[in-house]
N, C-alpha and C positions, 0 to 999 in steps of 0.2 A: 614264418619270419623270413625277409629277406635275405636271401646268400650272404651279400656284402655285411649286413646288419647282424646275421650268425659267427661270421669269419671276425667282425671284430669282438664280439663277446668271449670266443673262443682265447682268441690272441691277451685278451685282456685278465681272463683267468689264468691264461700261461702263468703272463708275468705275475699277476697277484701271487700264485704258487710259489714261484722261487723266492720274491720276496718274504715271504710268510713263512719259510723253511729254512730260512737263513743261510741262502744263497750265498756262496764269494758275489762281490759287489762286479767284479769286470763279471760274470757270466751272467748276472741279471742284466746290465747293462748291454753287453754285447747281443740277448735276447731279443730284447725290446726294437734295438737297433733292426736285428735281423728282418723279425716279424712284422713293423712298422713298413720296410720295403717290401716285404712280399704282398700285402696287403692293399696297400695304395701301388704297388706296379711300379714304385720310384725305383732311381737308379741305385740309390748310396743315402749316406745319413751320414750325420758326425752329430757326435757330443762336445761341447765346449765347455770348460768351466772358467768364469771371473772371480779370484781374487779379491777380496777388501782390497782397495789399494793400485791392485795392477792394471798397468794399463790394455796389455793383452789376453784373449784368451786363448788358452792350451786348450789341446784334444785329451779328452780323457777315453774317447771310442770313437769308432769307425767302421763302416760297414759298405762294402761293395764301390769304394774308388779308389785309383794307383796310388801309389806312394809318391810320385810327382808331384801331384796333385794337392795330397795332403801338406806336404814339407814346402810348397810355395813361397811360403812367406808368412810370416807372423800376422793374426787377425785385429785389426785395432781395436781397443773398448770406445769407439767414438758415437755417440747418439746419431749423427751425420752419418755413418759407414756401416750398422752395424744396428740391427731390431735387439738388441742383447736389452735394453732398457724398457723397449715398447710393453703398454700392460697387455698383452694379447696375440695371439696368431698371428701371422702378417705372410702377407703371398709377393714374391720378387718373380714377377711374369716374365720378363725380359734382362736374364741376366748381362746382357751386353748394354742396355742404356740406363741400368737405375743405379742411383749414387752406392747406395749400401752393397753392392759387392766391388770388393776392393781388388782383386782379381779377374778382371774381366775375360779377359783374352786367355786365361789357364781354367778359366770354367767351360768354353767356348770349345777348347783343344778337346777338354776331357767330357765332351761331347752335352753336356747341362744346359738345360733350355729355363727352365725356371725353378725358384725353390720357395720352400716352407720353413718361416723359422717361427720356433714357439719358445720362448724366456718366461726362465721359472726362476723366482725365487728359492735359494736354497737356506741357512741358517747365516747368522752372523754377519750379512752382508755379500756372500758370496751369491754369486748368480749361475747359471744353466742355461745352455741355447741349444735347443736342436732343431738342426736343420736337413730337412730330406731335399734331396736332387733328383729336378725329374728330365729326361731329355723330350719332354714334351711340354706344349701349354698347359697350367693345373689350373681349374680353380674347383677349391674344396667347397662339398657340399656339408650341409650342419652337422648331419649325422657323424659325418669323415674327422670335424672340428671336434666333437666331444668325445668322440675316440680316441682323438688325438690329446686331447686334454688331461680324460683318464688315465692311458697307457704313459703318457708324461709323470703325469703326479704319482704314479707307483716310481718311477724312476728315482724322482726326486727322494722319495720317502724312502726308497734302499741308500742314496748317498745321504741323505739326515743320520738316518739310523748308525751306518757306518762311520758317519764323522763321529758323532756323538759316542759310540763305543769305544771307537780311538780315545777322545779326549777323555774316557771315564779308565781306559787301560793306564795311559799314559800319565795322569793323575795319581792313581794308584801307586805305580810302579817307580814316579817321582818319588812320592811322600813314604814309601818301604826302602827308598834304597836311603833317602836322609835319614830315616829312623838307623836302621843297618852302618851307613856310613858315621853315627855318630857325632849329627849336627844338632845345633843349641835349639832347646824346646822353642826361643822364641821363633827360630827360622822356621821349623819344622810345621807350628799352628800358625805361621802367618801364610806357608805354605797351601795349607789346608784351606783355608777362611778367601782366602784370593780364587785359589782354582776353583773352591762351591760357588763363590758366587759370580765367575767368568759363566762356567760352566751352564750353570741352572739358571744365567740372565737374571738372576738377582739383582736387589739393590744393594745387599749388603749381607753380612756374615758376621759371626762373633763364636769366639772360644773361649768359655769362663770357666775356672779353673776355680772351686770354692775347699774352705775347708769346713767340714759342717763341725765340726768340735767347735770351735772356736766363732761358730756363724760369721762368716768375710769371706769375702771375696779377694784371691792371693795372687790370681793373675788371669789378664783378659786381652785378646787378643782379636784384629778390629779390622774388616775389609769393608768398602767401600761407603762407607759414611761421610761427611763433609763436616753433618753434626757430633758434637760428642755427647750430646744427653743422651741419643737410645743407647747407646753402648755404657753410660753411668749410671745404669737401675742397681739397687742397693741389692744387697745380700735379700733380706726378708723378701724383697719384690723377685726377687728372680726363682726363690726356691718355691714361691706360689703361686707362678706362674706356670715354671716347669718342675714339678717334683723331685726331687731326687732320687725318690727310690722308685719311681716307673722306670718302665722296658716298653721300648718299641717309640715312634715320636708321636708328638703333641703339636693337636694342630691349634691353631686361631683365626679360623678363617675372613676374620674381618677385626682385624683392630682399634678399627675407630669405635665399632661398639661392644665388645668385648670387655665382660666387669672383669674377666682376670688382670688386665692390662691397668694398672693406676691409669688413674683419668687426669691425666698432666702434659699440658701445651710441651713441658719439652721433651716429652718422648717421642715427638716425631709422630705421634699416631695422626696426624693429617696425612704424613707422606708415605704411612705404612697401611697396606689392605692385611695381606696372609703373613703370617709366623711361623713356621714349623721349625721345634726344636727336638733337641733327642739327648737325652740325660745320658751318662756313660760311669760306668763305674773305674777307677783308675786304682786307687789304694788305698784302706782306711786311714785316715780323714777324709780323704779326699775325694770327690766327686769331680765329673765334669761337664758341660752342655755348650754343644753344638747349634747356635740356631741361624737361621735365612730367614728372612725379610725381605718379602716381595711386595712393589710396585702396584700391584694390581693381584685380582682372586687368584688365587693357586693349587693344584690339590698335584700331587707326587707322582709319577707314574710307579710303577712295581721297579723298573730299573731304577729311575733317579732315590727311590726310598731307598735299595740296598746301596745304592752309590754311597750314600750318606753316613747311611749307619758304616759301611765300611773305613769309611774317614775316618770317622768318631770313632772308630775301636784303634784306628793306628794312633789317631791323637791320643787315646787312654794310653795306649803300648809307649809312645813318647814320654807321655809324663811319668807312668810307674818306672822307666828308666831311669828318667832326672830323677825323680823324687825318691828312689832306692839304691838306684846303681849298683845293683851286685848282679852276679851270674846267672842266677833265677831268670831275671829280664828276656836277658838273652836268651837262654832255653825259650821261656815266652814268646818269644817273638818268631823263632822259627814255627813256633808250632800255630801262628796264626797262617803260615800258607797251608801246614796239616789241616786245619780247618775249613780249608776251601774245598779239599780231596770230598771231607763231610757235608759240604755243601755241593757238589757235585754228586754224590751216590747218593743223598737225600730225594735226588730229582727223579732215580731210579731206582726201583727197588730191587729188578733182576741184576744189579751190579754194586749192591751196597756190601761192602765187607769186601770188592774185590783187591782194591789197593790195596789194601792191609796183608791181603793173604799173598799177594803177587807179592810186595815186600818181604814177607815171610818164607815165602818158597825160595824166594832168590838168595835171602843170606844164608839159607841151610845150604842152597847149591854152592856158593860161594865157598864154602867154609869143605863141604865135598870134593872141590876144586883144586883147597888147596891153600888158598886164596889169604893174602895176611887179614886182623880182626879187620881194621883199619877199614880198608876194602870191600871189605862186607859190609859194613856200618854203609859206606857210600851207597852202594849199590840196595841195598835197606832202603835210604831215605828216596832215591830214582825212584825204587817201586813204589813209595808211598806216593808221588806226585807224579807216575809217567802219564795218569789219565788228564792233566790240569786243564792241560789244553780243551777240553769238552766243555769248561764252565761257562762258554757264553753261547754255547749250540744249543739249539731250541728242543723244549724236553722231548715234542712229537715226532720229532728221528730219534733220540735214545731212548726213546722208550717205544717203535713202532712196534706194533704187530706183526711179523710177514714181513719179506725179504726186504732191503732197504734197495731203491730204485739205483741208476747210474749216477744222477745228480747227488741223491742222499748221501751214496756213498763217497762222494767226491769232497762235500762236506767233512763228512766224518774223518778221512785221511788229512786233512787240515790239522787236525786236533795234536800232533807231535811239534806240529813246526810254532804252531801258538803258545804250545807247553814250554820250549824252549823261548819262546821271545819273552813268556811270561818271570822264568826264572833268570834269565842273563842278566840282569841288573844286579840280581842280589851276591854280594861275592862272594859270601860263605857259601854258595849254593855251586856257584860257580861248575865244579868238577860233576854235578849231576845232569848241566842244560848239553850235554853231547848222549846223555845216555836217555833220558829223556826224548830227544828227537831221533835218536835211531831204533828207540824200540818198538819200531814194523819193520825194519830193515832183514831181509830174507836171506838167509845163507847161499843160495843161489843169485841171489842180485836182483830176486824180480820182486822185493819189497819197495816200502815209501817211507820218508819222500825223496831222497837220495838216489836209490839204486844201488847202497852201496852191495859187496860179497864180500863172502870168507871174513878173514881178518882185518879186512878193513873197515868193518865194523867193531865198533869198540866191545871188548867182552863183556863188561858189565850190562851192555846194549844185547848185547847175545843171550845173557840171562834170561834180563828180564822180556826175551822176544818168546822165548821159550817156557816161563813160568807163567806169562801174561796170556800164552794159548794153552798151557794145561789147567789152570782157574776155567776160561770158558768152557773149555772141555769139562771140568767138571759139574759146572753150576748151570753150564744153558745159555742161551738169552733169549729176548724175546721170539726168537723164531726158529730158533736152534734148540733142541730137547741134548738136558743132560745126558752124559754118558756113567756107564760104570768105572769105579777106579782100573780095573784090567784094561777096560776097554779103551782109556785114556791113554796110559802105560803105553798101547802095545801103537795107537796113534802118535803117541810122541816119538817112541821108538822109530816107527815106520819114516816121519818126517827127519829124520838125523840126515845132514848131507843135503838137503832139498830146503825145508824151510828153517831146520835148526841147526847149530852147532854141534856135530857129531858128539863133542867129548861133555860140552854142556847136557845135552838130551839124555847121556847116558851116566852124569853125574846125578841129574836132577833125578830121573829112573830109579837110580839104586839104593838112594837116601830114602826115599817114598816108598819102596819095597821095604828096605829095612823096617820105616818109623810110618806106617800107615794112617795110624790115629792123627796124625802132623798136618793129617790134610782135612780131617772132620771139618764139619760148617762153621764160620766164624758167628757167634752170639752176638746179635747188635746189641743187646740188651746188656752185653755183661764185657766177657772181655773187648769186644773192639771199641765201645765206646772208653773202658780204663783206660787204651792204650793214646787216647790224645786228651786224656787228662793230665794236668801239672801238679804240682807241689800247690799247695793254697798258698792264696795270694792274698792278702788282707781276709778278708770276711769268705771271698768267694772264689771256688775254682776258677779257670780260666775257660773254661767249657761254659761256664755258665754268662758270661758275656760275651765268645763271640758265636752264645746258642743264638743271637738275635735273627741271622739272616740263614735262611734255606737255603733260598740259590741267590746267585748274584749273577748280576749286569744279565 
């Protein structure tokens, strides 16, 4: 194989790699940037991004030119000035006489003789321009073009992937803090029914709301329709379409011929192809179903199904509020973020039971401390959610085999500051997002993401920094062999002053000395899964509807 032909293969598995491993998006990008210049011999690159709307484009990356250079002056979105539109590659030979560079004489300075722009469509309207500078005449041979096409399109596909997780976080974290805050069910499921179907480029969305006792439909809620007949299918038609007592969703992959679908001009089945709906249970009478209607053929990806399904279980959380409104609810509703903890150690088996026990260990320390009950309760629920931040890291770094690389582990130190962005909205939760993000933080100051030392890390942060390294110590991980409980002891000990809180390590020590059996294996089977069970809830625990999703996003 060719050198040059080897060298881009090479560069182009890099980047698949980081993409694939669930890279931060600047280090893929900045990647790509890198290895693109070293490759072609160019001087520099930039990344652009356009806006639905805007008329300029921003740098999202840069690679190998001054800061001069870059802060020039705003890039216009002008067809006339600028390949951002063109369908294809385009080569600027002489950047001092062709209309599309807008800067002449600062390309000239900063020594660019001719450049490469390649525009990519990205989602929703927004666009991608990358352009390499070379201080030489280029012109790209085919091989150099589909290299360049590839190593593009993995770009593309980490800022897709990244937008779209955002929008599936931010979703979320919307629709739990209106639940949490206490807004009316119709905001809350209009909430819901608009973001699925922005989101997933639907044509439209529906939340019906039935009481099977009484067979009717008691309330329905409606995003992007114009018509109102598909959204006015009677009770009979809709609970035989979607059942009510299935789990998991239901697809229709083609509605125009589809015998479940009545065969009636005004349901719109001309302008409907796919349906997937997802039935939820809310509180006897009560049922409810989630569905989307697409445009055109559809089938789900594994993220956009738990998007879903996780919607639909907040919409059920919404309405068993409205429709009961006592304190139960509430308990409820906290313990749907416990259930994310379960959908994260599902993903891993050498870490299932660790929240639980880290939570466990920390309020015994707690209470060894000193500590008022109050206190301990807090610092309880931090341990149960300090891993959260892990539920959207790819299961093939938390579950590797063998040391985890510089990159992995760079990933993985992510996972505190996610955890906190994830709980800050909720404001009962409130006093655990500092304890939460500081527990890696090192008594020495050489912990993440902070740096903080000593006491300027929060104690409950100290705890659980401390009980969160005596669980791996005792249980392993994938590439770390357990230790003996002495042999733990005498490592926790040893780290007091270095990586733990002196009075912590030697609280946490003496309670475990005392009460040894305290630290036996957690039963997935028996006690840990009691412990995120609720009170019943109409017919059915609360375990058992949001058993629906493993992992999420």
């Amino acid at each position: 194989m060719d050198r040059r032909l080897s060298s881009f293969f090479k560069v182009f598995s890099e980047i698949s790699g980081a993409v694939q491993d669930g890279e931060h998006l600047d280090g893929v990008l900045g990647l790509m940037l890198e290895r693109i210049a070293e490759v072609l011999d160019a001087k520099g690159c930039t990344l652009r991004i356009l806006e639905p709307g805007a008329h300029t484009l921003w740098i999202e990356e840069a690679r190998g030119l001054s800061r001069p250079y870059l802060e020039k002056g705003p890039v216009a979105a002008d067809p006339r000035r600028t390949e951002i539109f063109d369908p294809g590659p385009v080569v600027i030979r002489d950047v001092a006489h062709d209309p599309r560079v807008q800067y002449p004489e600062a390309a000239l300075q900063e020594g660019i003789v001719s450049i490469v722009g390649l525009p990519v469509a990205l989602v929703g309207g927004m666009r991608m321009l990358l352009r390499i500078y070379f201080d030489r005449p280029v012109d790209l041979t085919d091989d150099e073009i589909r290299f360049l096409d590839a190593i593009v399109g993995q770009g593309a596909a980490a800022i897709r992937f990244t937008l779209v997780q955002s929008r599936y976080f931010d979703t979320f974290r919307s629709v739990i803090s209106a639940i949490h805050g206490g807004e009316d069910i119709q905001s809350i499921l209009s909430a819901i029914v608009s973001r699925v179907a922005s989101i997933m480029m639907a044509k439209g969305a529906i939340f019906w709301v039935v009481d099977q006792d009484e067979g009717r439909i008691v309330h329905r809620v409606s995003s992007g329709f114009n018509y109102a007949s598909l959204a006015g299918v009677a009770y009979g038609d809709l609970a035989a379409i979607f059942p009510l007592d299935r789990r998991g969703p239901i697809y229709i992959d083609d509605a125009r011929y589809d015998e479940r679908l009545p065969n009636l001009e005004r349901l719109g089945k001309k302008r409907v192809r796919t349906v997937i709906g997802l039935p939820v249970e809310i509180v006897a009478p009560y049922a409810g179903v989630l569905a989307v209607y697409f445009g055109q053929q559809r089938h789900l990806t594994p993220g956009e199904g738990n998007f879903l399904r996780a919607l639909a279980e907040q919409g059920a959380v919404a309405l068993h509020k409205a429709l009961r409104y006592d304190e139960q609810m509430l308990a409820a509703f906290r313990q749907t973020v416990e259930v994310l903890v379960m959908a994260l150690e599902a993903k891993d088996p050498f870490t299932h039971g660790h929240s639980l026990k880290v939570a466990q260990y920390a309020r015994r320390t707690a209470v060894a401390l000193g500590l008022p009950a109050h206190q301990g309760e807090t610092i309880y629920q931090a341990g149960l959610l300090h891993d959260i931040g892990k539920i959207g890291m790819h299961d093939r770094i938390l579950s590797r085999l063998g040391r985890l690389s510089s990159r992995e582990m760079n990933i993985i130190r992510l996972h505190p500051e996610v955890g906190a962005s994830i709980l800050a909205p909720l404001t009962s939760l409130k006093a655990l997002v500092p304890l939460v993000r500081h527990h890696h933080e090192r008594y020495d100051g050489k912990g993440y993401p902070d740096g903080l030392a000593g006491e300027a890390i929060p104690l409950g942060a100290r705890i659980l920094a401390a009980c969160d390294a005596f669980d791996c110590m005792l249980s392993g991980r994938p590439h770390i062999a357990p230790v003996p409980l002495d042999r733990a002891l005498d490592q926790l000990e040893a780290g007091a002053g270095v990586q733990f809180d002196p009075q912590v390590a030697a609280a946490l020590a003496d309670w475990v000395r005392k009460d040894p059996a305290a630290v036996s294996p957690v039963d997935p089977t028996g006690d840990y899964l009691d412990r995120f069970r609720t009170e019943r809830i109409g017919a059915k625990p609360l375990m058992a509807r949001f058993g629906l999703y493993p992992t999420l996003f």
